[in-house]
C-alpha positions, 0 to 999 in steps of 0.5 A: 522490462529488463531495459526499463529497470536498467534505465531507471537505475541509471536515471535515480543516479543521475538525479541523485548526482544533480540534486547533490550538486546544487547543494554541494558542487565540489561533491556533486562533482565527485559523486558523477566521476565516480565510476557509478556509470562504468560500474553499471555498464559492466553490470550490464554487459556482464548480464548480457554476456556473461564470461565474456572477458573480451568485452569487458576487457575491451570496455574496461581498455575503452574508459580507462583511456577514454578519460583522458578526452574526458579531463580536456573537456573539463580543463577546457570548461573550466577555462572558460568558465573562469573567463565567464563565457557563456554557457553555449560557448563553454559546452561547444568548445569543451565537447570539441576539444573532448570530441577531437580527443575521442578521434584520437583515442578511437584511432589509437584504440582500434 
């Protein structure tokens, strides 16, 4: 049950977040980098091992690097974007540009 409620919870934000978008992107884009998805992990890891300073210190390590992959992945979407490449090809590039920066920061991470 709990992991139903925990699903729900993070569906509503994610369609609150694309709802928003078609009508404001600039702002639907803001809302889903907001650290709405973090802050629930947190809840969640938290819930499940609470006093577990470890974890959440390593998960905490884990997004704040994890964010540079993330902006390549944007810079390259939003270069292709603006040259009009299809979609199929921007997603494919960006997630391989975010894919070869998550390599990297899981090696230096260990």
């Amino acid at each position: 049950m709990q992991s139903i409620i925990k699903a729900l919870i993070s569906l509503v934000i994610i369609i609150a977040c694309a709802k928003i978008g078609k009508r404001f992107p600039t702002l639907g884009g803001l809302i889903a980098t907001m650290p709405l998805t973090s802050l629930l992990v947190l809840l969640w890891l938290w819930s499940d091992a609470p006093g577990d300073y470890r974890l959440m210190e390593g998960y905490t390590k884990g997004v704040l690097w994890g964010i540079i992959p993330t902006v390549l992945f944007f810079v390259a979407a939003l270069f292709l974007f603006r040259r009009q490449f299809p979609l199929p090809l921007v997603l494919a590039a960006s997630f391989g540009v975010w894919l070869t920066g998550a390599a990297v920061h899981q090696y230096f991470l260990r």
